[in-house]
Residue, then its C-alpha position, 0 to 999 in steps of 0.5 A: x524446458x516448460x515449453x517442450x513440455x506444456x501446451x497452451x488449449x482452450x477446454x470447455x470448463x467442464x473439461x478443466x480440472x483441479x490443478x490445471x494452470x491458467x494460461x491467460x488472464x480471465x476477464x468477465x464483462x470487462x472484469x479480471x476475475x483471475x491472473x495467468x498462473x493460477x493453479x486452480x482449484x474445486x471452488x475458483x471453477x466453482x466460481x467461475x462457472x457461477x461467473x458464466x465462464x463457459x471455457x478457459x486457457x490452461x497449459x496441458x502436458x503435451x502428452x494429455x489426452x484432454x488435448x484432443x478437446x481443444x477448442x482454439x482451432x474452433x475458434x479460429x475458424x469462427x473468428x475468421x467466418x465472422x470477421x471475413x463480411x467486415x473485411x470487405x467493408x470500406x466504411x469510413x471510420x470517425x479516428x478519434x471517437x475510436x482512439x477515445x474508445x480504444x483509450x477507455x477500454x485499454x485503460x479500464x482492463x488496467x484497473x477493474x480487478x474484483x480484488x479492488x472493484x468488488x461488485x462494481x461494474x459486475x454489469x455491461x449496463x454499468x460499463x456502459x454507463x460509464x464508458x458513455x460519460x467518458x466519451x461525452x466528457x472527451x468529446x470536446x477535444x480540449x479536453x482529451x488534450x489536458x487528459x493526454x496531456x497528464x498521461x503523457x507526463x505521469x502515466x501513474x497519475x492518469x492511471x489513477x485519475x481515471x480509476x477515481x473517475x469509474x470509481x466515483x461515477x458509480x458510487x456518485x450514482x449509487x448514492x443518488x447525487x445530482x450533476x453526476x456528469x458534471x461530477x464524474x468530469x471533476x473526477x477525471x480531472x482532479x489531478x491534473x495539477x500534477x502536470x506542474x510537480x516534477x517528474x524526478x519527485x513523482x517518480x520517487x521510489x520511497x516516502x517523500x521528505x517535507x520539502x518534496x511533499x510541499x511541492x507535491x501538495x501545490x497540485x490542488x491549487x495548479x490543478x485549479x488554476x489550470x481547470x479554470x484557464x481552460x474553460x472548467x470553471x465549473x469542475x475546478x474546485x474537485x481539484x482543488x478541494x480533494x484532499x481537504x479533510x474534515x475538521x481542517x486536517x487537510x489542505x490547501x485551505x483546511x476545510x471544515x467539513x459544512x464547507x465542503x460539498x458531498x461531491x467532494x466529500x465522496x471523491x476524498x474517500x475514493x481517491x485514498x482508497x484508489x491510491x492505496x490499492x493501485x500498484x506501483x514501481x515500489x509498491x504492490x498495492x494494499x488489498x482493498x480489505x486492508x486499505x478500507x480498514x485504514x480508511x475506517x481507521x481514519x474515519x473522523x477524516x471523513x464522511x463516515x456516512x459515504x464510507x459504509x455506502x462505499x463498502x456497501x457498493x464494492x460488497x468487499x466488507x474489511x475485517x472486524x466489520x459488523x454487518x446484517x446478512x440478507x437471512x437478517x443474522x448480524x455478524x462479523x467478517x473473521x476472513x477475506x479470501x483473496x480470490x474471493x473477497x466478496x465472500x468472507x467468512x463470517x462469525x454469527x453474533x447470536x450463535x457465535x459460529x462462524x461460516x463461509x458465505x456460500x458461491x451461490x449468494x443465497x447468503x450474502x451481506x446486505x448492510x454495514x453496520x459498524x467497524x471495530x477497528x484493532x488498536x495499535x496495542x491489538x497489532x503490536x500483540x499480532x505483530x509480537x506473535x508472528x515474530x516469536x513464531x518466526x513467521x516473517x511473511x505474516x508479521x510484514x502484514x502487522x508491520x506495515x499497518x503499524x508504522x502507517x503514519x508513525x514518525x521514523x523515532x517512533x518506529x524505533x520507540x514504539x516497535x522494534x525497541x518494545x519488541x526487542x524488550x519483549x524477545x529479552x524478556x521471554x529469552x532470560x525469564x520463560x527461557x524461550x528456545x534460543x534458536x527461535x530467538x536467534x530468528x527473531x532478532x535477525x528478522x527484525x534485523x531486516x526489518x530494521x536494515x530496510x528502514x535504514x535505507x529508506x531513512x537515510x534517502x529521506x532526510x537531510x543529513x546537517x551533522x555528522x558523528x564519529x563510531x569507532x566501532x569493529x568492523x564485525x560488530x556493525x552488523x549487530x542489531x543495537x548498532x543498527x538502531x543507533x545508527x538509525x536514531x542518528x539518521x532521524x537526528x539528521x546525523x550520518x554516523x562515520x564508521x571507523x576501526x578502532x586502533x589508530x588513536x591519531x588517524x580518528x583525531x584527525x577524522x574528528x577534526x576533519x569533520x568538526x566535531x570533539x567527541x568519538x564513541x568507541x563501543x566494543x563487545x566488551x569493554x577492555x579498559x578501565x577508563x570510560x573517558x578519554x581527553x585527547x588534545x582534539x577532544x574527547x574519547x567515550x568508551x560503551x560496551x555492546x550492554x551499555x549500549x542495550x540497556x541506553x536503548x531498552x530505557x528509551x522505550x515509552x519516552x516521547x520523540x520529542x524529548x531528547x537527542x540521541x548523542x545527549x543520551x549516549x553522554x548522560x548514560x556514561x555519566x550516569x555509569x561513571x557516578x555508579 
């Protein structure tokens, strides 16, 4: 139906208006500056008028009156005025330079985006800086074999490699390193060692277990060893050393940071921060707002000298970040604008008000100065509001950056149990609304669901344990997260309905274990344990099982085994 009624033109910019839709991807000097399907607004045309963008693609209602300014058949009177002389040439063409072309251009439009790029490549010089390093690197055929090589086994991998590449050739510029070609080329190359890990982990659409992950580290040594075997003796080492990190946090060989060059030491931060903004099958991308404050985070990994030259080069400054204004004000960036990340909000330190820098740049940030990073207690409280509120779209923001690095226990500990306590608390004490309670509990729930499967896909399940529990009753959330505590224990829990006493002692024999928990609603027995000839029947109420989990909350992962707390608390129920 959209068909009928829209039609793609191209207007001068002048005659596009608020509201219009864009009809194709906007790309400046090599750049993407918008998306097809942007509704566009007074500040995008602002700005893209500031970008020299003379004209754009935008679907129309057939009846407009606009279309009358059209300009495509314009165009294509042009383009075919133009292109008539060449067609009648018959110069012969050198077919790999071009195919190296073309492999530059085609793969650069996938990566250079100013949400992730900033104020890099804002030039043609600078494209063309990089873009003749590319074709001097691949002008030695071996070379392009290797690159096609890891293209054609991980498409992600090359992807990558080559965004580290443009990446890390303009900032190894911008920082004034020697051997820059030489640098660049490592670059290219760091991770060709994946040419050795197998596609079926690669291609794996959740985090890794350890096992996978050991294989997936081998890269930096095969990745060296394979540089060497083919004449890059000079360059091995980038692949090797890439994902060293200071003080010996990092791998294969757990370098100190005087042992490692700054060649290295720049391609650390760019491979992280590229890794974490490109997009995949199972992962959107992190903005690059968000994966700079990670990094930022994380700064004793890290030269923390070349990350603020880094934010410096991209100008895409994270939240929280302390910088000089070039009016020499100092301020705080308050707010990153997706369709204008290099021109945040920022609050005035000595004034304490807050502006948005203006499109024209007369006022623009010229220094990193510092980066207060929010503490876990910080994004727990912003994650706690969000959820009170009901707000699941913001609170998934908190959520991601609060399980970044946590143990799967620690998730249950240190985020959806203390949020639980919280919900309860407010609920009994203050009386919060019950509806938006009710809310909260089933969007952690989600969350909670969501975690479930990726936990039960990770680890290998040595155990199993028998729930006699109602069919109804499972979907309860303190279900779920005894569920998912016995996953991260390596236990799968066998679901089963209470009521046939010899069916569930057979299943207990069958799976060698002697003891079946029943959890009810409510308990409707006296007895909390029942001794069978095959083992042992434990009875819980859903509170019981509430206040087991609630009580957890602080206590080290490390401390206990979910069944033994399950037991301890019967017994410490049957003493009361």
């Amino acid at each position: 139906m959209a068909d009928k009624m829209l039609k793609k033109v191209i207007l001068c910019i002048d005659e596009v208006e608020a509201g219009d839709i864009l009809a194709e991807d906007i790309f400046s000097e090599y750049r993407l500056l918008a998306k097809k399907d942007l509704v566009l607004t007074e500040r995008i045309i602002a700005l893209l008028k500031l970008r020299k963008v003379e004209e754009l693609s935008v679907y129309l209602s057939s009846d407009s009156v606009r279309i009358v300014h059209d300009l495509s058949i314009q165009r294509a009177m042009e383009y075919e005025d133009i292109f008539a002389p060449l067609l009648e040439k018959n110069e012969e063409i050198d077919e790999y330079q071009v195919a190296v072309s073309n492999l530059f251009m085609s793969t650069l439009e996938n990566v250079v985006h100013e949400l992730r790029y900033g104020q890099i490549l804002k030039s043609m010089q600078d494209t063309a800086y990089v873009r003749g390093i590319f074709e001097r690197i691949l002008a030695e055929k071996h070379r392009y074999d290797l690159l096609m090589r890891l293209k054609e086994w991980d498409e992600y991998s090359f992807v990558h490699s080559f965004d580290v590449f443009v990446l890390g050739t303009i900032f190894a510029r911008q920082l004034g390193l020697t051997d820059i070609e030489m640098l660049a080329r490592g670059y290219l190359f760091h991770d060709i060692g994946k040419v050795f890990i197998p596609q079926e982990i690669l291609s794996v659409k959740r985090k890794l277990s350890e096992d996978e992950f050991d294989i997936v580290k081998t890269h930096t040594t095969k990745g060296y060893e394979l540089l060497i075997e083919n004449g890059e003796a000079d360059i091995a080492y980038l692949a090797r050393d890439h994902h060293e990190r200071f003080a010996g946090k990092g791998y294969p060989n757990q370098l100190c940071a005087d042992e490692m060059s700054e060649g290295v030491q720049l391609l650390q931060i760019i491979d992280v921060y590229s890794a974490m903004t490109s997009k995949r099958v199972y992962h959107s991308g992190y903005g690059a707002t968000d994966a700079l404050a990670v990094l930022y985070r994380d700064r004793h990994l890290y030269n923390e000298k070349f990350m603020n030259k880094f934010v410096e080069c991209l100008g895409i400054y994270p939240v929280n970040s302390v910088v000089l204004l070039s009016d020499n004000r100092s301020a705080q960036v308050e707010l990153v604008y997706d369709m204008f990340p290099t021109l945040p909000k920022v609050k005035l330190l000595d004034e304490q008000t807050s502006m948005n820098l203006p499109l024209n740049y007369s006022v623009k940030i010229v220094k990193m100065i510092d980066y207060r990073a929010n503490s876990f207690e910080e994004i727990f409280n912003l994650f706690i509001e969000q959820l009170i509120r009901n707000d699941e779209v913001s609170l998934r923001v908190h959520f991601s950056k609060l399980i970044d690095h946590l143990h799967p226990k620690e998730i249950v500990l240190k985020i959806f149990l203390p949020a639980f306590r919280i919900l309860r608390l407010l609920t009994r004490e203050i009386q919060t609304d019950m509806k938006k309670y009710k809310n909260s509990i089933l969007i952690l729930n989600k969350l909670l669901e969501e975690q479930l499967n990726v936990l039960y896909m990770d680890y290998q399940h040595e155990q199993t344990t028998i729930l006699v529990v109602e069919t109804a009753v499972r979907e309860n959330f303190f279900i779920k997260l005894v569920q998912s505590i016995l996953y991260i224990d390596k236990i799968v829990p066998f679901f089963i309905n209470p009521g046939d006493d010899q069916r569930i002692t057979q299943l207990m024999e069958h799976c060698g274990v002697n003891v079946a928990y029943f959890i009810e609603e409510e308990l409707t027995i006296d007895k909390r344990v029942r001794p069978m000839r095959e083992g042992t029947f434990l009875y819980y109420s859903l509170s019981d099982i509430e206040e087991l989990l609630v009580n957890l909350v602080g206590m080290s992962m490390k401390k206990f085994l979910f069944e033994e707390k399950m037991q301890e608390r019967l017994f410490i129920s049957l003493k009361a």
